[in-house]
LUMFI-185152 format. One record per residue: residue in one letter; residue number from 1; x, y, z of N, C-alpha, C, O, CB in turn; chain. Coordinates in steps of 0.001 Angstrom, whole numbers. Atoms other than C-alpha are relative to their C-alpha. Glycine has a CB too. Example, Ala and Ser with C-alpha at 12.3 -4.5 7.8 and 13.67 -1.06 7.14 Angstrom:
2
 tordren kelo     npx     npy     npz    capx    capy    capz     cpx     cpy     cpz     opx     opy     opz    cbpx    cbpy    cbpz tilo
       a    1     890   -1190       0   12300   -4500    7800     900    1200       0    1936    1181     665    -992      27    1246    A
       s    2    -820   -1190     -60   13670   -1060    7140    -770    1090     730    -261    2198     899     414     462   -1415    A
end
This chain:
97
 tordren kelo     npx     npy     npz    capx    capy    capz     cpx     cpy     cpz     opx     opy     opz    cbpx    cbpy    cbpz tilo
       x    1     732   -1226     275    3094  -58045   21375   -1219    -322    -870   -1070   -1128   -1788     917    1045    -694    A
       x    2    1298     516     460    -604  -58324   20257     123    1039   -1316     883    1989   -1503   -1478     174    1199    A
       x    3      66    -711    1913   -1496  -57089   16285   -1128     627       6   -1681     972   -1038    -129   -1194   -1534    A
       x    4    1401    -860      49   -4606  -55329   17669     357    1254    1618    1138    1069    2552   -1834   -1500     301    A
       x    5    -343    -724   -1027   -4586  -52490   20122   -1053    -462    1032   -2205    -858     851      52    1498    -328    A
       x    6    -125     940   -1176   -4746  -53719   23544    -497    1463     851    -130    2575     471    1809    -923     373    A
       x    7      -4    -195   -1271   -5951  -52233   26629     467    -615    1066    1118   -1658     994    -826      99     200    A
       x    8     -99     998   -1047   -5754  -53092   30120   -1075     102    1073   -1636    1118    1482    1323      96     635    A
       x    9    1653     542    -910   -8640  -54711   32446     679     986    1516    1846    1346    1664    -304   -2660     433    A
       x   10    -781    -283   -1652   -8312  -53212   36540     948    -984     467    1988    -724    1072   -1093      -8    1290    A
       x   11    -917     358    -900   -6993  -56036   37497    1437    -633   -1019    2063   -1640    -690    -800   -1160    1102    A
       x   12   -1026    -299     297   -4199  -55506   34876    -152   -1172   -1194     762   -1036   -2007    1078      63    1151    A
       x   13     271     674    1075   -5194  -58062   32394    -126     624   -1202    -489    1794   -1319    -949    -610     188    A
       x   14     284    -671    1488   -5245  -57683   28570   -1416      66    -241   -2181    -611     445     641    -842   -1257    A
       x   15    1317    -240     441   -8473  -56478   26802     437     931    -915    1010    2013    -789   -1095     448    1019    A
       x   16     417    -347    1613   -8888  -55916   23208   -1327     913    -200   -2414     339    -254    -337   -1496    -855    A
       x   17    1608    -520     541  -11766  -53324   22375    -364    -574   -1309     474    -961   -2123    -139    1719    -248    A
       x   18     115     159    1520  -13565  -54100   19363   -1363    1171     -80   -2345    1330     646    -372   -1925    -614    A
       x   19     348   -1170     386  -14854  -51150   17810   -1408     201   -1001   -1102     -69   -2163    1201     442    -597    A
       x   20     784    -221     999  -18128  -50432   15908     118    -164   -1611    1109     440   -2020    -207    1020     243    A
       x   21    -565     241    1143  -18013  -51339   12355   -1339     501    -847   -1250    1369   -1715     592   -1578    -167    A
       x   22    1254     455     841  -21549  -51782   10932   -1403     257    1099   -1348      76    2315     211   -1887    -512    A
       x   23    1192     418    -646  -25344  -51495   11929    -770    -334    -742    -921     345   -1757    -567     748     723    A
       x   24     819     224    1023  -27735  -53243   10377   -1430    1055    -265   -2365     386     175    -357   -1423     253    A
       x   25    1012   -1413    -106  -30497  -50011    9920    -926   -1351    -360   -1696   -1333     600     140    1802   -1304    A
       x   26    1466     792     706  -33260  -53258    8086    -624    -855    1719   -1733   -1153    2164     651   -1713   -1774    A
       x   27     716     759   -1305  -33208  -54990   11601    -158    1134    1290    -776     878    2324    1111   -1463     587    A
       x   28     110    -695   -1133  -32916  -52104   13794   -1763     853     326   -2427    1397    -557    1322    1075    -192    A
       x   29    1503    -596    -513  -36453  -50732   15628     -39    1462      41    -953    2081    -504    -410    -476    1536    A
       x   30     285   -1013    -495  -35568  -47526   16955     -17     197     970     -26    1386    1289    -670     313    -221    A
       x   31      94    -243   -1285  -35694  -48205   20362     829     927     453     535    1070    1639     127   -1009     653    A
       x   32   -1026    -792    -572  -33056  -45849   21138    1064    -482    1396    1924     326    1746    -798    1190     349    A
       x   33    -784     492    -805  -31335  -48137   24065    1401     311     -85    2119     810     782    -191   -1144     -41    A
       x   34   -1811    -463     472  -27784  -47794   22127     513    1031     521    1564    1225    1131     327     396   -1500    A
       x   35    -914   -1390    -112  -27668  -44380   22293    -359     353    1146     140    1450    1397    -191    1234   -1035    A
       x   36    -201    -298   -1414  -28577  -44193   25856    1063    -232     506    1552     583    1289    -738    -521     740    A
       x   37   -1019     331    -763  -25789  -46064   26774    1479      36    -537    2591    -324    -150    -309   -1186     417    A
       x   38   -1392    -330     690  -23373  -45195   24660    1036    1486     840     638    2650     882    -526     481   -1851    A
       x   39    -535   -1119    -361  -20821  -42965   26281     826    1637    -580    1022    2742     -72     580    -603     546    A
       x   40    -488    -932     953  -19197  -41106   23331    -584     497   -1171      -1     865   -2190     953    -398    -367    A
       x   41    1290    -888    1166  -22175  -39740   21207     833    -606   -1349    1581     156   -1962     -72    2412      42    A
       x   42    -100     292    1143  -21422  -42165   18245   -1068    -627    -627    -813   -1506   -1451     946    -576     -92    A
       x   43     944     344     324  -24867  -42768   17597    -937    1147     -29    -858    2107     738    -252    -977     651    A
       x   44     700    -652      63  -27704  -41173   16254   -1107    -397    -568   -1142   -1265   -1440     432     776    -310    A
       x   45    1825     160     784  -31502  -41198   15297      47     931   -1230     333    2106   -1460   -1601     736    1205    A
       x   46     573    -623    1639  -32475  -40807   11701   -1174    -516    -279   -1499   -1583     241     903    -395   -1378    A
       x   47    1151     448     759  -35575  -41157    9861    -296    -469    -984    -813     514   -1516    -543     528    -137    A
       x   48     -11     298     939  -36005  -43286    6710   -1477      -7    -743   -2372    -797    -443     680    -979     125    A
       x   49    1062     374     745  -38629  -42808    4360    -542    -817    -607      49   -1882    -786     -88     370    -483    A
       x   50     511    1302     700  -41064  -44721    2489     683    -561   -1147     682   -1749   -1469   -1300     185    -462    A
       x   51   -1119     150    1246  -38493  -44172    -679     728    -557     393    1143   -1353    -448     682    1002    -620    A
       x   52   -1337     489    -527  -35896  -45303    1247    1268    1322     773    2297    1117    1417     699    -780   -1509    A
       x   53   -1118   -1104     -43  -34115  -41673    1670    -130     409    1682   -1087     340    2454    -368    1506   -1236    A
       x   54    -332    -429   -1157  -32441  -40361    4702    -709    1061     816    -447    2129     263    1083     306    -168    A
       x   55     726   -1357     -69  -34450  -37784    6368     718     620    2026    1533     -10    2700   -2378    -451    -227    A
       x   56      41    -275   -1188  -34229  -36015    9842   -1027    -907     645   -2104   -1216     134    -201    1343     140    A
       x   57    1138    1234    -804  -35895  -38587   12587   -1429     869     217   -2504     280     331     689    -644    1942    A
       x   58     969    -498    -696  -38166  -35584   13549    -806     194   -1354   -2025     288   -1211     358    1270    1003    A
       x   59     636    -186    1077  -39174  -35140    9990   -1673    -346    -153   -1768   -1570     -60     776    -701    -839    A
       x   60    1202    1170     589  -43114  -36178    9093      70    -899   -1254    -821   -1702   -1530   -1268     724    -335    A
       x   61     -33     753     982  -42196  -37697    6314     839   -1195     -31    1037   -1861   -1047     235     699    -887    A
       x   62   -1004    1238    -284  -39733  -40439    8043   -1300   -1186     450   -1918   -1204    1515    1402     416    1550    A
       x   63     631    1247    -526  -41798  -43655    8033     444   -1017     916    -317   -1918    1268    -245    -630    -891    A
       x   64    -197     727    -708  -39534  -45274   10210    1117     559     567    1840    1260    -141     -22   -1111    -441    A
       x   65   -1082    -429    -809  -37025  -44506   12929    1145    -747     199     825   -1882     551    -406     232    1107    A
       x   66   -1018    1115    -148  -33174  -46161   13173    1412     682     630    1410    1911     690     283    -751   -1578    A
       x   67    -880    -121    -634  -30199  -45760   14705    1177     188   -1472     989    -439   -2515      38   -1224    1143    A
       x   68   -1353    -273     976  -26670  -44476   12424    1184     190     824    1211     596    1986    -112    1375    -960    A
       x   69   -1134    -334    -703  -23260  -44335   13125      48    1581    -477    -177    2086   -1577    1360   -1001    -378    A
       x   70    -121   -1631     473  -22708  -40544   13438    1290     321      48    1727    1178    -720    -764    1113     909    A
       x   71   -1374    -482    -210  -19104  -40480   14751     756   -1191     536    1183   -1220    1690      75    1254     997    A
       x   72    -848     786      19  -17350  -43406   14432    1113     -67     160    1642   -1171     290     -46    -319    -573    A
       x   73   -1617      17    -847  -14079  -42621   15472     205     687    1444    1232    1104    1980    1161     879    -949    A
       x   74    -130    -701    -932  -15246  -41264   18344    -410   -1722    1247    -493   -1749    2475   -1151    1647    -181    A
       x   75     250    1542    -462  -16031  -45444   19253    1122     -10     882    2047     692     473      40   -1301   -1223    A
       x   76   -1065     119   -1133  -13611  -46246   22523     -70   -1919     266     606   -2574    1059    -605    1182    1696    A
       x   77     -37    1750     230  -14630  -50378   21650   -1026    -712    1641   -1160   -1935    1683    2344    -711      44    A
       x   78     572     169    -837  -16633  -50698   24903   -1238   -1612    -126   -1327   -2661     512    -454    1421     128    A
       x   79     884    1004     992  -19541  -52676   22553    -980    -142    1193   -1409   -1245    1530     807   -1673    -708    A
       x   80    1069    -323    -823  -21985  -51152   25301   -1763    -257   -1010   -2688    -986    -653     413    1798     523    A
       x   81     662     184    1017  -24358  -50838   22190    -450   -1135    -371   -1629   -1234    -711     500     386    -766    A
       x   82     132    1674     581  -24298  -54465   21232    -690    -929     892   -1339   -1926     576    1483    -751    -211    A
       x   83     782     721   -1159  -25472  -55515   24742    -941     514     427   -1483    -256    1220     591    -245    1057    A
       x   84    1002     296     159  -28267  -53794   24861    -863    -104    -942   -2056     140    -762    -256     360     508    A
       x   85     659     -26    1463  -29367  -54193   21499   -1099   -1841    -265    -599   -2946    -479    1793     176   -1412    A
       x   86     617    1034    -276  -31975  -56866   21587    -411    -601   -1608   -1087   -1620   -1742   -1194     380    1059    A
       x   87    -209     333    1744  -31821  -57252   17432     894    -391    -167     783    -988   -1237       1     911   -1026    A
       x   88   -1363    -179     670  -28328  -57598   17052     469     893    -894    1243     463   -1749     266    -909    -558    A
       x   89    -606    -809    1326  -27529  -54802   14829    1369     -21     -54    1868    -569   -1037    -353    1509     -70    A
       x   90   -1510     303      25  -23931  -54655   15581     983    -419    -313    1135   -1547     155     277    -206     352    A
       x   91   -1089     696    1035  -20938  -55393   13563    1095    1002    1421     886    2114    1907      -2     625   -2436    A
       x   92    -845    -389    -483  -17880  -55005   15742    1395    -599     130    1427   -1813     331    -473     216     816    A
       x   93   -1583     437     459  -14086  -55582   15355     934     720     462    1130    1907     205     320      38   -1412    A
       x   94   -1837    -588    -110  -10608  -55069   16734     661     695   -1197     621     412   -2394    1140   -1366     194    A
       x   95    -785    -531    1345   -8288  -52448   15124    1378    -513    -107    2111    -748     854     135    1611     -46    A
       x   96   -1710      91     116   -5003  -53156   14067     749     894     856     389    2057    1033     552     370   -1459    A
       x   97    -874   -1252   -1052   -2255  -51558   16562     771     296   -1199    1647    1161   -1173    1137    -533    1658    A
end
């Protein structure tokens, strides 16, 4: 019995999701790719100011655009996100079963 929760592949094989953990927001662009392909809306656009503070992405006062985890338990371990992420932002890890 595996110490991480297990799926199973079609053709009946094991497969481990590993689940969202982390994004790095300093390397991420903005491109928005992630959250295209993400299937369970656990991503979202925010806006960071020149201070550093969180703002709405649509804000004028966001100097830069990034990607957040918005709903992290709503992650299904796919790590769709991670492949097309052409930065690497992605931190991702198996849960304990």
């Amino acid at each position: 019995m595996s110490e991480f929760v297990q799926g199973k592949t079609k053709g009946g094989g094991a497969w481990t999701p590993k689940f969202v953990e982390d994004l790095n927001q300093k390397a991420c662009i903005g491109c928005g790719r992630c959250f295209k392909v993400c299937p369970q809306g656990v991503l979202n656009m925010i806006g960071i100011t020149e201070d550093g503070d969180i703002v709405d992405a649509q804000d004028d006062d966001a100097e830069k655009k990034v990607m957040s985890i918005a709903n992290g338990d709503n992650c299904i371990g796919c790590q769709s996100c991670s492949k097309v992420c052409g930065k690497s932002c992605f931190t991702h890890s198996a849960k304990a079963a």
